[in-house]
PDB file of N, CA, C and O in Angstrom, chain B, residues numbered from 101:
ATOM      1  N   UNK B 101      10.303  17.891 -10.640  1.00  0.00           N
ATOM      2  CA  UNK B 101       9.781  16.670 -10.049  1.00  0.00           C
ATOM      3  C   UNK B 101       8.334  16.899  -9.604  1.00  0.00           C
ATOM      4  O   UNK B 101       8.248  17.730  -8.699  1.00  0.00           O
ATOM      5  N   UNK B 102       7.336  16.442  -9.957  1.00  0.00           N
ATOM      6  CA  UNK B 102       6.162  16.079  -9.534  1.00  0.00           C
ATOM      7  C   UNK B 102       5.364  15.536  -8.131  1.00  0.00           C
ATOM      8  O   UNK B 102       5.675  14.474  -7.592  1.00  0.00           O
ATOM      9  N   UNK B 103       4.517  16.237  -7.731  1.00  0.00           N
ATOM     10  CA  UNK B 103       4.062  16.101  -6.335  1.00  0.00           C
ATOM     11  C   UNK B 103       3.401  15.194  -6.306  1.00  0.00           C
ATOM     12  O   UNK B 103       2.342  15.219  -6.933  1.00  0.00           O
ATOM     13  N   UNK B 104       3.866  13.793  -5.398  1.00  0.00           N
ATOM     14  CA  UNK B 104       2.759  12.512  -5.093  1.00  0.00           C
ATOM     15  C   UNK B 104       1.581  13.498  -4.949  1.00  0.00           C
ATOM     16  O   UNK B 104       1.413  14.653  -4.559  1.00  0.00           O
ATOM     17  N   UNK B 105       0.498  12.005  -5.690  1.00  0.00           N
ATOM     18  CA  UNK B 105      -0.960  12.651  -5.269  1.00  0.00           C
ATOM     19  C   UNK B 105      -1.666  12.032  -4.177  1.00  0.00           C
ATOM     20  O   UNK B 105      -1.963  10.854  -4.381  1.00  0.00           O
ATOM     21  N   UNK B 106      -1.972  12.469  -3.192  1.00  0.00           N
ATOM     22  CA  UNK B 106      -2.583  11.841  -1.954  1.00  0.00           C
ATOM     23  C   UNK B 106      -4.166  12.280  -2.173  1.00  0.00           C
ATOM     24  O   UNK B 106      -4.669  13.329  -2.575  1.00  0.00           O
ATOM     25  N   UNK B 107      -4.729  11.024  -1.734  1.00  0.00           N
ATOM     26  CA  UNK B 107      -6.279  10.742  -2.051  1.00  0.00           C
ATOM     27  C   UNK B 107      -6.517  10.690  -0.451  1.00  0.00           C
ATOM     28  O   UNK B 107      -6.303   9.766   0.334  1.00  0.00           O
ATOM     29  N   UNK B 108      -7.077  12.101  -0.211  1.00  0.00           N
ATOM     30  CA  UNK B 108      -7.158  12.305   1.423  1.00  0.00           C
ATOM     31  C   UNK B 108      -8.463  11.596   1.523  1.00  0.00           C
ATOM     32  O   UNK B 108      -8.679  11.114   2.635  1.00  0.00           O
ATOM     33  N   UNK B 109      -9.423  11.411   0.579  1.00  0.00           N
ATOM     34  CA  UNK B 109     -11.151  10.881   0.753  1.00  0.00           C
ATOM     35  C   UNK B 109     -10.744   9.223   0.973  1.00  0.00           C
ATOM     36  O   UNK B 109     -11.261   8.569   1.879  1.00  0.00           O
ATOM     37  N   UNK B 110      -9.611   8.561  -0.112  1.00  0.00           N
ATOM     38  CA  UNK B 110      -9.605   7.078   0.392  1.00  0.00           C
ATOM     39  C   UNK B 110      -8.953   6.970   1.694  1.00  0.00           C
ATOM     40  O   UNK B 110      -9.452   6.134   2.448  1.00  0.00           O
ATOM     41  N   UNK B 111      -7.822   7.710   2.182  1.00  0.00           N
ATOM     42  CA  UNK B 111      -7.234   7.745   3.737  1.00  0.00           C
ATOM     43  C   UNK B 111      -8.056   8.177   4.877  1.00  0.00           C
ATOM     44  O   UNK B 111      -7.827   7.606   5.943  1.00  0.00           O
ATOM     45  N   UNK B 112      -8.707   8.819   4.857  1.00  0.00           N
ATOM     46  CA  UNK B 112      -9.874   9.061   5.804  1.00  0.00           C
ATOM     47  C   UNK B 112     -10.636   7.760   5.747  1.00  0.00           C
ATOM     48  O   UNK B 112     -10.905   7.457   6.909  1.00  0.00           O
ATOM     49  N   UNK B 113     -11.106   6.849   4.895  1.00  0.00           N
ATOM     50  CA  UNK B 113     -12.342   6.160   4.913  1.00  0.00           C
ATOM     51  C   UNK B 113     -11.482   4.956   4.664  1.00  0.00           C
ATOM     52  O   UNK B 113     -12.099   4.034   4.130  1.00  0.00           O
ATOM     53  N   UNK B 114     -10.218   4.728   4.912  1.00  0.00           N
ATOM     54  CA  UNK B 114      -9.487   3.204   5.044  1.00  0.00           C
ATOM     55  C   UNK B 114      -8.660   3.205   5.628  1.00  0.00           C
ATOM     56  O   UNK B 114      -7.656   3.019   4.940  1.00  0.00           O
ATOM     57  N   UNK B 115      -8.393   3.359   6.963  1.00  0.00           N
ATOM     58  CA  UNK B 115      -7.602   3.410   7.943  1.00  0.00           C
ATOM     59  C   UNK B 115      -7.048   2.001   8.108  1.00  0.00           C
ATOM     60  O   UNK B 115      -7.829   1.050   8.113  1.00  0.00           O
ATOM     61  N   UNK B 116      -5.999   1.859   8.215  1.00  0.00           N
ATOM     62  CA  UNK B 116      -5.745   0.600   8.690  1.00  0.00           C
ATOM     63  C   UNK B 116      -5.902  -0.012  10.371  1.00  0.00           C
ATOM     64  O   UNK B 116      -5.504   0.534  11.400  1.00  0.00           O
ATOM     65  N   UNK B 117      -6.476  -1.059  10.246  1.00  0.00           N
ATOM     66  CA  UNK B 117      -6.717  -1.994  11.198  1.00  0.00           C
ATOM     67  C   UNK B 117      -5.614  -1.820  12.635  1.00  0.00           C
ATOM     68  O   UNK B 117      -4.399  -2.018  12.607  1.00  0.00           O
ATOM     69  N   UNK B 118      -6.444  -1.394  13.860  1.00  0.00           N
ATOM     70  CA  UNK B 118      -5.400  -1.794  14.990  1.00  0.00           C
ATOM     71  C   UNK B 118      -4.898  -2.959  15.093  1.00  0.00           C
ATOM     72  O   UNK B 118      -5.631  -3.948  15.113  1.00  0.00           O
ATOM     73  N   UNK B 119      -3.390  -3.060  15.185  1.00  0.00           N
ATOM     74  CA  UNK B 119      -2.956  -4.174  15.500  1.00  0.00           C
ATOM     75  C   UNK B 119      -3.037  -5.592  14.569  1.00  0.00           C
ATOM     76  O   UNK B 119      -3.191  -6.786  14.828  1.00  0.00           O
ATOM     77  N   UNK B 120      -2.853  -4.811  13.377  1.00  0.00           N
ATOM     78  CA  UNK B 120      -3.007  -5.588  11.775  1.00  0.00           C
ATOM     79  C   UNK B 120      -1.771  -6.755  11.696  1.00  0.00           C
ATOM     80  O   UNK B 120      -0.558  -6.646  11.872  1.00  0.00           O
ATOM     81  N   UNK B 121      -2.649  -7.947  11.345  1.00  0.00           N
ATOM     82  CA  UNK B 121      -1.567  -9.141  10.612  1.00  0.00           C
ATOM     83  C   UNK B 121      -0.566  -8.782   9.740  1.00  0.00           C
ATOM     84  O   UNK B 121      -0.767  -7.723   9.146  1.00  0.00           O
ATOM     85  N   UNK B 122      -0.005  -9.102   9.606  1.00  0.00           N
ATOM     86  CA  UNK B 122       1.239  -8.931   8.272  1.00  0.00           C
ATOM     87  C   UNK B 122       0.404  -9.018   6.885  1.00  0.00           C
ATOM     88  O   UNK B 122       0.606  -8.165   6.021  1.00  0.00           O
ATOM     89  N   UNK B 123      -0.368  -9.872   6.718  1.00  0.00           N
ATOM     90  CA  UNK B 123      -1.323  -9.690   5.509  1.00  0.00           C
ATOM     91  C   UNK B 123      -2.498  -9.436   5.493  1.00  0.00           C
ATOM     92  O   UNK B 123      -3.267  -9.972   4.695  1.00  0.00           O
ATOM     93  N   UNK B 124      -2.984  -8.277   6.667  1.00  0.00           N
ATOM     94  CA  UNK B 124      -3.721  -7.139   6.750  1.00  0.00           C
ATOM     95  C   UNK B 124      -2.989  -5.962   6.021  1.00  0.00           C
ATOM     96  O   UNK B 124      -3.432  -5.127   5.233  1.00  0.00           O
ATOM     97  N   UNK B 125      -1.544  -6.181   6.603  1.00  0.00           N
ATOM     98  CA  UNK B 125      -0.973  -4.874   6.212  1.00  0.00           C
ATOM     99  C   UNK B 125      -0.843  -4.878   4.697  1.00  0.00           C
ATOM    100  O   UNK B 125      -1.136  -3.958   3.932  1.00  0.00           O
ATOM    101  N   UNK B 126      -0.363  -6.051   4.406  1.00  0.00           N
ATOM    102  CA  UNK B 126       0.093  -5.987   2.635  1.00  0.00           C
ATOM    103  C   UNK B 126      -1.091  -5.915   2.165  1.00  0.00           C
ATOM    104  O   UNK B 126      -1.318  -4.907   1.496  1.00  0.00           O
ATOM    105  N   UNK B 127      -2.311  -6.994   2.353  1.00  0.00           N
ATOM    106  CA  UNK B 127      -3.668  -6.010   1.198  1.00  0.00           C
ATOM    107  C   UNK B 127      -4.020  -4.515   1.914  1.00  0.00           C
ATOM    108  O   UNK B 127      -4.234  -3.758   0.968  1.00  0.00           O
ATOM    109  N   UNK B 128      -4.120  -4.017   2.765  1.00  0.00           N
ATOM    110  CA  UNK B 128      -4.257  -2.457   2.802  1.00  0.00           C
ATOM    111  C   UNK B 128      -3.275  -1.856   1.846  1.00  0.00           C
ATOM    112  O   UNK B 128      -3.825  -1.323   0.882  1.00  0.00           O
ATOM    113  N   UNK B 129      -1.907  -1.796   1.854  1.00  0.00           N
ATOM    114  CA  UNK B 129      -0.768  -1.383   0.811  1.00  0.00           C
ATOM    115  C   UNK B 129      -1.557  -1.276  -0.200  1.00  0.00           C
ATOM    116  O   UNK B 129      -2.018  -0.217  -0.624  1.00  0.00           O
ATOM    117  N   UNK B 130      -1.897  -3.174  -0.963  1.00  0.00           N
ATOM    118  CA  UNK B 130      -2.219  -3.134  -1.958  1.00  0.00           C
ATOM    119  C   UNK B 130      -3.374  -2.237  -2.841  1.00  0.00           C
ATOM    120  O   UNK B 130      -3.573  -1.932  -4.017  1.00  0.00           O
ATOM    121  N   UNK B 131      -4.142  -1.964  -1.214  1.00  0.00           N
ATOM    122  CA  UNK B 131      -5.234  -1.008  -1.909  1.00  0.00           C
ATOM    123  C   UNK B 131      -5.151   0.209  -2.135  1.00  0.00           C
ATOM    124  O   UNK B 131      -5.647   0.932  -2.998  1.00  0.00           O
ATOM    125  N   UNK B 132      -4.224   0.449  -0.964  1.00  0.00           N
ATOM    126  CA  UNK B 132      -3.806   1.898  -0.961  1.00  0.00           C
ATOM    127  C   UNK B 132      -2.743   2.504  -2.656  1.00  0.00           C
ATOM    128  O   UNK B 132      -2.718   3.595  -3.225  1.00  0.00           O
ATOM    129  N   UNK B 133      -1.994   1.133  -2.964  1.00  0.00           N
ATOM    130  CA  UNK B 133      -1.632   1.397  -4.232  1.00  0.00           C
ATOM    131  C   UNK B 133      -2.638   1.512  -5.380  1.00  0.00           C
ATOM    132  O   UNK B 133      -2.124   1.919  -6.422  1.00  0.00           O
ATOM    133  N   UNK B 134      -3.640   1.312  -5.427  1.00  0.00           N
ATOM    134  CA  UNK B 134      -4.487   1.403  -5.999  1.00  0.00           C
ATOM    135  C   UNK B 134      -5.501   3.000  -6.478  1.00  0.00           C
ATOM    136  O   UNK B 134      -5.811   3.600  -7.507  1.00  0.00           O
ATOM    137  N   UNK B 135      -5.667   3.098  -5.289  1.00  0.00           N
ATOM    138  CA  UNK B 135      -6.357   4.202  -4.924  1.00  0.00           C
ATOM    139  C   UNK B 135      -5.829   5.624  -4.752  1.00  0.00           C
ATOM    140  O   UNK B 135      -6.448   6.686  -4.826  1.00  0.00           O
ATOM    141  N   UNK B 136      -4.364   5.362  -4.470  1.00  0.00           N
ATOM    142  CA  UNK B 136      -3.902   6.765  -3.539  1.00  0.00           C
ATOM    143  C   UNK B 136      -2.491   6.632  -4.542  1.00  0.00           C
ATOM    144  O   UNK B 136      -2.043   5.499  -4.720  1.00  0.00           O
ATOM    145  N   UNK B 137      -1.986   7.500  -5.019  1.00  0.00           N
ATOM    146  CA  UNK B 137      -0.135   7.726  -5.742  1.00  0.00           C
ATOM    147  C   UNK B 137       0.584   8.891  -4.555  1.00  0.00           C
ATOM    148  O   UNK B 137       1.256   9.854  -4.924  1.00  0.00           O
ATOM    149  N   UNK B 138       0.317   8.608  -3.242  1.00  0.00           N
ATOM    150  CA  UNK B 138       0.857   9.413  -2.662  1.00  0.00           C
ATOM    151  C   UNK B 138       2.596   8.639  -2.506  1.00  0.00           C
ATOM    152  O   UNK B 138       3.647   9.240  -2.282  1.00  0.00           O
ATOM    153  N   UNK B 139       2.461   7.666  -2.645  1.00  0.00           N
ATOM    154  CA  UNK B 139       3.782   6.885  -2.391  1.00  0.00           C
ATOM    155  C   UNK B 139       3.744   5.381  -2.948  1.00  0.00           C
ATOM    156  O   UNK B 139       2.747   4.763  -3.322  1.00  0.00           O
ATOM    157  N   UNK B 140       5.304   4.870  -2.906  1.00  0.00           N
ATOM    158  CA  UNK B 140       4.704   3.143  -3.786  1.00  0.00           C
ATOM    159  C   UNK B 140       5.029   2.392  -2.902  1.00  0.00           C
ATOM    160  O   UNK B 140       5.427   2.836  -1.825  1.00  0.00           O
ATOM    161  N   UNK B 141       4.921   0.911  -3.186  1.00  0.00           N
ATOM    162  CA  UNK B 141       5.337   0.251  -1.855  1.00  0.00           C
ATOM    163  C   UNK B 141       6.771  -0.214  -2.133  1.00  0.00           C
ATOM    164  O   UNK B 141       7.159  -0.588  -3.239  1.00  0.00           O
ATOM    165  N   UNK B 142       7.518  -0.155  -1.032  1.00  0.00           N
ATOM    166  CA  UNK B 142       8.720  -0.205  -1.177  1.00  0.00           C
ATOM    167  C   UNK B 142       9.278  -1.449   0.419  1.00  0.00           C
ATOM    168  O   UNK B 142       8.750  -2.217   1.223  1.00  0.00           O
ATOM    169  N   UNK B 143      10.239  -1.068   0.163  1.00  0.00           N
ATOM    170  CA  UNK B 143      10.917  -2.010   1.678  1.00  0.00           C
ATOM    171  C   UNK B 143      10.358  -3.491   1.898  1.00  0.00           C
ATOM    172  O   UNK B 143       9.803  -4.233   1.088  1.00  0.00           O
ATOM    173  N   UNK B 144      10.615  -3.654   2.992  1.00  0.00           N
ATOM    174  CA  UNK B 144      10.147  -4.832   3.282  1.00  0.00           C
ATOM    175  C   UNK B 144       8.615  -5.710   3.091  1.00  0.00           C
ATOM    176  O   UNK B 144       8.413  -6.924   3.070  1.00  0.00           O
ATOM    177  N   UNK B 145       7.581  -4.450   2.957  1.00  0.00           N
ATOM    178  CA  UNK B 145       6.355  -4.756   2.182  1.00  0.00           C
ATOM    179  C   UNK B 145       6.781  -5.244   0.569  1.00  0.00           C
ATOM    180  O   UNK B 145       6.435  -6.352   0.160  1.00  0.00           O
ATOM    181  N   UNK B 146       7.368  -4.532  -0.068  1.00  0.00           N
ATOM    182  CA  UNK B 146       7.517  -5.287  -1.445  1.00  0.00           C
ATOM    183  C   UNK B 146       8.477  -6.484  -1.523  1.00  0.00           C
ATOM    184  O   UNK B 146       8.415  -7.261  -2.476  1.00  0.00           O
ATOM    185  N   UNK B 147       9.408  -6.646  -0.476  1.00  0.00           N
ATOM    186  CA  UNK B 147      10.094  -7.693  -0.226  1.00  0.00           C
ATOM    187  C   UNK B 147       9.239  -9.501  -0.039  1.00  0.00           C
ATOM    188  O   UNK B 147       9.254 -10.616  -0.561  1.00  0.00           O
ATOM    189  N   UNK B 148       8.628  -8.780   1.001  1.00  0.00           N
ATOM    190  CA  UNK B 148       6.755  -9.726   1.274  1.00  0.00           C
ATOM    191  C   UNK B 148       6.138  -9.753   0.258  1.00  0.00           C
ATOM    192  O   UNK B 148       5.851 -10.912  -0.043  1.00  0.00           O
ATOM    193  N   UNK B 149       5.786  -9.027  -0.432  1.00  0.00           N
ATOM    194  CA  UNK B 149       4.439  -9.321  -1.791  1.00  0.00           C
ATOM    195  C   UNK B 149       5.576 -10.369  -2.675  1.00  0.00           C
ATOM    196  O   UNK B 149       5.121 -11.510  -2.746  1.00  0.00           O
ATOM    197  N   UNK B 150       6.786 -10.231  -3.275  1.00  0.00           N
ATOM    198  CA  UNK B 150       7.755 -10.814  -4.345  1.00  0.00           C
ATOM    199  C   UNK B 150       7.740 -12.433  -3.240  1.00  0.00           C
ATOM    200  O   UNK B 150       7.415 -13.573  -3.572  1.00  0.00           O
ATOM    201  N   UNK B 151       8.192 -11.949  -1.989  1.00  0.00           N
ATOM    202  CA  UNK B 151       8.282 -13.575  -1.686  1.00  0.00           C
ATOM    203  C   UNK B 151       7.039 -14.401  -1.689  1.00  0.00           C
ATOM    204  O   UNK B 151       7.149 -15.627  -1.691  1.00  0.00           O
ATOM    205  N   UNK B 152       5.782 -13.791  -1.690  1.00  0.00           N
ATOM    206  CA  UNK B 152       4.764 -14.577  -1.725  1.00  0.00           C
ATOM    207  C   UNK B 152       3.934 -15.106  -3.358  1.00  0.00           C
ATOM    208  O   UNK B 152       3.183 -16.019  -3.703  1.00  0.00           O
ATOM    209  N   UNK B 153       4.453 -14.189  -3.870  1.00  0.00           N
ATOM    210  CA  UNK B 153       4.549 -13.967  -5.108  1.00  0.00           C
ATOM    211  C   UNK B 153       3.123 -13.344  -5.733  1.00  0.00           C
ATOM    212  O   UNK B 153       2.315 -13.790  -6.547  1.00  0.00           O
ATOM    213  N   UNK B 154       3.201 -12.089  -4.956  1.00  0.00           N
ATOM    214  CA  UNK B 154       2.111 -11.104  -5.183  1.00  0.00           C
ATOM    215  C   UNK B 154       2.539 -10.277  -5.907  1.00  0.00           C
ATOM    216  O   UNK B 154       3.713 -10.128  -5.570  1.00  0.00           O
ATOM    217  N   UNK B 155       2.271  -9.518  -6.854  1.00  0.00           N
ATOM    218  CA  UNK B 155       2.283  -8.849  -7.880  1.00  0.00           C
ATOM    219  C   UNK B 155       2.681  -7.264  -6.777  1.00  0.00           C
ATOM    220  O   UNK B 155       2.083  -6.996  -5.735  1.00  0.00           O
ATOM    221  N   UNK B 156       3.803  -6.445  -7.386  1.00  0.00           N
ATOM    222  CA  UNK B 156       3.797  -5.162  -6.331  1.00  0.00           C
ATOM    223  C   UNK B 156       3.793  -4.191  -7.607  1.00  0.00           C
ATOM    224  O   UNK B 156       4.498  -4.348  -8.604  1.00  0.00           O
ATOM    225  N   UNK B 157       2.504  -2.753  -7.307  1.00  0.00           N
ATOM    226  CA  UNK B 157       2.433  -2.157  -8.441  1.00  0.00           C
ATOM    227  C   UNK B 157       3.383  -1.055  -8.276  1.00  0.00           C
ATOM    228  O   UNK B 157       3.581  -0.297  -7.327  1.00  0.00           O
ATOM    229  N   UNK B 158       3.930  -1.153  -9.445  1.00  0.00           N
ATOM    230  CA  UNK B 158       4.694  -0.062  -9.915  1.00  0.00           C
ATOM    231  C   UNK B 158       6.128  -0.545  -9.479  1.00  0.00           C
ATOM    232  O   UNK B 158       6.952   0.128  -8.861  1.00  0.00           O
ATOM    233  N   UNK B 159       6.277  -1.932  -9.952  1.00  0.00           N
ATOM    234  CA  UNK B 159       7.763  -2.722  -9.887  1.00  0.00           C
ATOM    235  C   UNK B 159       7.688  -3.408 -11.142  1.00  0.00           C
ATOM    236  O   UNK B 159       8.613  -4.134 -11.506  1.00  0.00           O
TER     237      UNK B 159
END
């Protein structure tokens, strides 16, 4: 099995927002899916992107 790759340069320099909206949180995800394969979005964040009908990568 293969080691997620964590992009420590985009996590340092995109912290998420104190005290973030619900769709603060899902576009940070979204970017973080983008940028970083340390993990995918899962749970109740991909539950949120499908009900809004946002595209969730790697579903």
């Amino acid at each position: 099995m293969k080691t997620p790759k964590l992009n420590r340069e985009w996590h340092l320099s995109h912290r998420m927002p104190k005290n973030p909206t619900l769709q603060q949180r899902l576009e940070w995800h979204l970017e973080h899916a983008k940028n970083c394969q340390c993990r995918p979005i899962t749970g109740k964040f991909a539950e949120e992107m499908k009900k809004r009908g946002m595209s969730v990568p790697g579903i």
